[in-house]
C-alpha positions as CSV (number, residue, x, y, z in Angstrom):
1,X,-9.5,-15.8,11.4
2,X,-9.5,-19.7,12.0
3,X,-7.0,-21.9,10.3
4,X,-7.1,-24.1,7.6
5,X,-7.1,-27.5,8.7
6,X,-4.0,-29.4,7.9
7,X,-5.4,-32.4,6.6
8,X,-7.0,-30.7,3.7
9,X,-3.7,-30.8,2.1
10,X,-3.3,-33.2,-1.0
11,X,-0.2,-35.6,-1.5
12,X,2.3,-37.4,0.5
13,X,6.0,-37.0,1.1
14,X,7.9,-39.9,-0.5
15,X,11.0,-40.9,1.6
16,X,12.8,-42.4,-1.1
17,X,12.9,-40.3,-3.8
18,X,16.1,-38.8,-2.4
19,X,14.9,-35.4,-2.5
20,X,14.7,-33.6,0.4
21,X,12.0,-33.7,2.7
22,X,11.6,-30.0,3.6
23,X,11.7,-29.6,-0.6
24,X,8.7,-31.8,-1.0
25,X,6.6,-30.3,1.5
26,X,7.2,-27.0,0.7
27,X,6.4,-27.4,-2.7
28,X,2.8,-29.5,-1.2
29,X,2.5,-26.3,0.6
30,X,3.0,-23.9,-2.8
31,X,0.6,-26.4,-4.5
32,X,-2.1,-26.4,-1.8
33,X,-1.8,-22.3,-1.2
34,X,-1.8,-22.0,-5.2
35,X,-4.9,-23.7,-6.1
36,X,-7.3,-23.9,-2.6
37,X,-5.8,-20.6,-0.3
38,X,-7.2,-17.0,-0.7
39,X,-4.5,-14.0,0.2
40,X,-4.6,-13.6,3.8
41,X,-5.9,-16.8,5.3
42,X,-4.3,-18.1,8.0
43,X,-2.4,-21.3,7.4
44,X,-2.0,-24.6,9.6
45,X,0.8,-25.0,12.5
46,X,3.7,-26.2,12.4
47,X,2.3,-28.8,14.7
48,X,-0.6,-29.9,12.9
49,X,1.6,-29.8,9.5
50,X,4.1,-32.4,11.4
51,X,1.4,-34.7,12.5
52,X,-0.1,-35.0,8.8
53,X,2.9,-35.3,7.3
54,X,4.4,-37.3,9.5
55,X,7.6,-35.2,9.9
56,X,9.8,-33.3,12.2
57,X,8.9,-30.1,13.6
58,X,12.7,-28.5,12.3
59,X,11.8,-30.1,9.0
60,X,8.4,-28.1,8.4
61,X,10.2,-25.0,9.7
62,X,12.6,-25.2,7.3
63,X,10.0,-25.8,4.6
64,X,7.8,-22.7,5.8
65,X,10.5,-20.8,6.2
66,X,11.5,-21.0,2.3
67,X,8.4,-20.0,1.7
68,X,8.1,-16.9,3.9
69,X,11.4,-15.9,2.5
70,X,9.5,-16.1,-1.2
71,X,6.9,-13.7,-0.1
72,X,4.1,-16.8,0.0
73,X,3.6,-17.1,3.6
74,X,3.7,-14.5,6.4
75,X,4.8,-14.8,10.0
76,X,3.1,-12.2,12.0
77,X,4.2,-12.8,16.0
78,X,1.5,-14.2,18.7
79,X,-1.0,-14.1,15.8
80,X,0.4,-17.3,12.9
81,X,1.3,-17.6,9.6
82,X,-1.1,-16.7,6.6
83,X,-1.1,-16.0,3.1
84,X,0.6,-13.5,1.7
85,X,-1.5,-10.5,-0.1
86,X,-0.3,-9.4,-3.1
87,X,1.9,-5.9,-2.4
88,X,1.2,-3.2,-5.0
89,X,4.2,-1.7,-6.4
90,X,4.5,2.3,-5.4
91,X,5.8,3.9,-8.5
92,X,4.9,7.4,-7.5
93,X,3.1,9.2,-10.4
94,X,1.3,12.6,-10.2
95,X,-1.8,10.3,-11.3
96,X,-5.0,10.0,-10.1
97,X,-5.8,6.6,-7.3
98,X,-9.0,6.1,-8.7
99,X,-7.9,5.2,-12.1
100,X,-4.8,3.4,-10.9
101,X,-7.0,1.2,-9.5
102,X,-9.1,0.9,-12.2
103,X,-6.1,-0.1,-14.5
104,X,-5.1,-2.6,-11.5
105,X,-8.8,-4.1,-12.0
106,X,-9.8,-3.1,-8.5
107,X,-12.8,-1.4,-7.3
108,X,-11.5,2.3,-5.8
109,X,-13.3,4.2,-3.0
110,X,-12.5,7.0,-0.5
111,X,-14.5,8.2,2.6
112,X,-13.8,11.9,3.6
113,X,-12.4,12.4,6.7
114,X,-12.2,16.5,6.3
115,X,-13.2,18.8,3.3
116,X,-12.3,22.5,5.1
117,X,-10.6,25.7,5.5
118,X,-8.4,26.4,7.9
119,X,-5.6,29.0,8.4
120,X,-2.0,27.8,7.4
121,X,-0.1,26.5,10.5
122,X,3.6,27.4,10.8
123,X,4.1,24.3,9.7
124,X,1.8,24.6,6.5
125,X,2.6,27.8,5.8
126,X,6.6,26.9,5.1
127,X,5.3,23.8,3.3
128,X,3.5,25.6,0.7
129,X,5.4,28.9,0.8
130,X,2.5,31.4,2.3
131,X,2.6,33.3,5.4
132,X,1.3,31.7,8.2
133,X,-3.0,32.3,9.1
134,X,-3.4,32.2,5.1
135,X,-6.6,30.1,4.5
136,X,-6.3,26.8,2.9
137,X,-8.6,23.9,1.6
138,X,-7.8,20.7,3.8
139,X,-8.8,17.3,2.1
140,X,-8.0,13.9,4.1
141,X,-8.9,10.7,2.8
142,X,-9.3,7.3,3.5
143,X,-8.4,5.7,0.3
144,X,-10.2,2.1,-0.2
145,X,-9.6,-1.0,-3.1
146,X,-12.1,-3.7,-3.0
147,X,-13.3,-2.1,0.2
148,X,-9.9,-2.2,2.2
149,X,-8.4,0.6,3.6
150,X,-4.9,1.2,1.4
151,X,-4.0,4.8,2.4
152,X,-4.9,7.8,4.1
153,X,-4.2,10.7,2.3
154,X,-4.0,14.8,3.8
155,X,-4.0,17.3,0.6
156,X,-3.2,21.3,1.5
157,X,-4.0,23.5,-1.4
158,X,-3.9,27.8,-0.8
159,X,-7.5,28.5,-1.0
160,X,-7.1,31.2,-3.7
161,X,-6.3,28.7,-5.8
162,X,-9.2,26.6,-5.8
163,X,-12.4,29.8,-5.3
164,X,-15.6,27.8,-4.4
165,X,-14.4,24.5,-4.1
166,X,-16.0,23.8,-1.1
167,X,-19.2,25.3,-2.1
168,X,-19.4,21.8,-4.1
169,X,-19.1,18.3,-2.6
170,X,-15.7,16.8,-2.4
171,X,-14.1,15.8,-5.1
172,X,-13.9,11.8,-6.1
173,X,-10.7,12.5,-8.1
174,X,-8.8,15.6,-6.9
175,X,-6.3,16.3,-9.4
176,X,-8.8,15.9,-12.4
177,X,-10.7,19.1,-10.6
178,X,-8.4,20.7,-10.1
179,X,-7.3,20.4,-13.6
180,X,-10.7,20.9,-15.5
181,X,-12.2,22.9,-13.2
182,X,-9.3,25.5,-12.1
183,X,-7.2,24.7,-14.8
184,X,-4.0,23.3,-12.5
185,X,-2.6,20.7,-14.0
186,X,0.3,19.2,-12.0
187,X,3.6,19.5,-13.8
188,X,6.0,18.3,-11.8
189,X,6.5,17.4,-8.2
190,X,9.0,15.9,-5.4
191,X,8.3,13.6,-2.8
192,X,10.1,12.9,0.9
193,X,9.4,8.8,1.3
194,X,10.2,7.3,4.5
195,X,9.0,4.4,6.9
196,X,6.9,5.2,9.8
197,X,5.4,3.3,12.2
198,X,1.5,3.6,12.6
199,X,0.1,6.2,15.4
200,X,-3.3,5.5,17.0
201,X,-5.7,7.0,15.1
202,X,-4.0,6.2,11.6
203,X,-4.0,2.7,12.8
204,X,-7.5,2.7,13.1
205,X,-8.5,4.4,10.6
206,X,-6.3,1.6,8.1
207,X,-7.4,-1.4,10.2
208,X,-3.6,-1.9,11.5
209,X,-1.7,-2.3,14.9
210,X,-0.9,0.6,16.8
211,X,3.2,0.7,15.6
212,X,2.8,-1.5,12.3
213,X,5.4,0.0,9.7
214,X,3.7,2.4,7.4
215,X,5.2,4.3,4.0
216,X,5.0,7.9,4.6
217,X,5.3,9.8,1.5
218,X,5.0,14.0,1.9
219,X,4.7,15.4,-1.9
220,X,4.8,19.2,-3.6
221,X,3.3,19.4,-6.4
222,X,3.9,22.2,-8.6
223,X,2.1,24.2,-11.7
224,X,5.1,26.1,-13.3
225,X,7.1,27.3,-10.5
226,X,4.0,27.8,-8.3
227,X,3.4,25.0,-5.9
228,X,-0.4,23.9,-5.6
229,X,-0.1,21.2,-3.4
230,X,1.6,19.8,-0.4
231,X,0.1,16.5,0.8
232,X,1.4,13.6,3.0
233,X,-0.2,10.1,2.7
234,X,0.5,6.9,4.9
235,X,0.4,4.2,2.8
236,X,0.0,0.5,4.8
237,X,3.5,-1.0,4.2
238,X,1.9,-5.0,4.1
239,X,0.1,-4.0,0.8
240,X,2.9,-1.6,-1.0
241,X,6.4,-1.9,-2.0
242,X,8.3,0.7,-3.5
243,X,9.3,0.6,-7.0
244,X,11.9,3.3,-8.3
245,X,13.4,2.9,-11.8
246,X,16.6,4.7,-12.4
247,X,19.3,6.0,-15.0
248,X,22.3,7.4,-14.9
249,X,22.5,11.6,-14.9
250,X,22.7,12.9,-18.2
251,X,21.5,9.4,-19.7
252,X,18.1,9.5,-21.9
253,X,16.3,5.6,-22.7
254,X,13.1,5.0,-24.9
255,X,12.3,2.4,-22.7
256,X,8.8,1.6,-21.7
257,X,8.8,1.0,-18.2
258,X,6.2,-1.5,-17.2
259,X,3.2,-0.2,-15.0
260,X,3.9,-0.7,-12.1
261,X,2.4,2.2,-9.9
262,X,0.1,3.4,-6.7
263,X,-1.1,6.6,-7.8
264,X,-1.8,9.8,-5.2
């Protein structure tokens, strides 16, 4: 991605207005990222951003730095500093991603990267409480807004569950098929969220560096007391923060809490 040339930023630093130097630049900068900069474009050097502005090097430092700190620039090492993209909030919500996108305005897509059966592994098979070899329905996901990868999402669900799902194609919107068609409708659910850092093929398959920080979020769902599904989903950590309302135990509110929220 090539830079934005430093000299297509308007205005001029006065030196004797008394305010700081660093202050007026950076607030050039905001005005020039604001109005003319897309999220994710790369951004001028310090260098070049010192020679149009006649200043010192520590001086625009200090002035990108304040706004790296506000979440409007980003540093990425050997690579530069660009615009930061927006972050979705993760409110996790048994909800469907396609029409948390929707709400969000963006355009949702998935490709399918598996629609099968396969026997439960160990593994599986203490995740959704079956004895192990017990066929279940595998669903991974590459979950897309505006045609960029966001997520990529693996859902187990026991296969006598779901009869002759995969006699159809895959679903676009899992949980509403499994709700209309099978007549699950998630109740309640609890998820394990912790940071990860991206392995070869999931950073391919989200366009990251091998090792970038990920969210890794491994959910039971339940119907009743029965659990359906047990899924795990990587969500790219540059375009999600995590956003977790609380009250105390025992405590009930009316509040409305603002949406805020990634769905699975």
């Amino acid at each position: 991605m090539v830079a934005q040339s430093a000299e297509q930023i308007q205005g001029q630093i006065d030196r004797s207005s008394g305010r700081a130097l660093y202050v007026q630049l950076r607030e050039l900068l905001r005005s020039y990222i604001t109005h003319q900069l897309q999220p994710g474009a790369a951004f001028p050097s310090e260098r070049e951003l010192a020679l149009r502005f006649g200043l010192a090097r520590m001086t625009v430092r200090q002035a990108i730095d304040s706004l790296v700190a506000e979440e409007v620039l980003d540093r990425v090492v050997g690579l530069g500093t660009f615009v930061t993209r927006p972050k979705l909030d993760l409110q996790v919500k048994l909800t469907s991603y396609t029409e948390e996108m929707q709400r969000r305005g963006m355009v949702p897509a998935a490709t399918v990267l598996s629609f099968e059966q396969i026997p439960a592994t160990a593994l599986l098979a203490r995740e959704l409480q079956l004895d192990e070899g017990q066929p279940i329905v595998r669903f991974r996901r590459l979950l897309l807004a505006d045609g960029e990868p966001m997520s990529v999402d693996e859902n187990f669900i026991p296969a006598h569950r779901v009869p002759g799902i995969l006699d159809e194609p895959p679903p676009t919107s899992l949980y509403n098929v499994l709700s209309e068609r099978f007549g699950l409708v998630m109740e309640w659910g609890e998820d394990m969220i912790e940071a990860t850092a991206a392995s070869p093929s999931i950073a391919r398959l989200l366009k990251v560096d091998v090792g970038e920080p990920l969210l890794k979020i491994q959910r039971h769902a339940f119907v009743s007391r029965a659990m359906v599904d047990y899924s795990v989903s990587f969500y790219r950590a540059d375009r999600y923060k995590l956003w977790v309302p609380l009250q105390r135990p025992g405590k009930r509110t009316s509040r409305s809490y603002p949406f805020r929220h990634q769905g699975h």
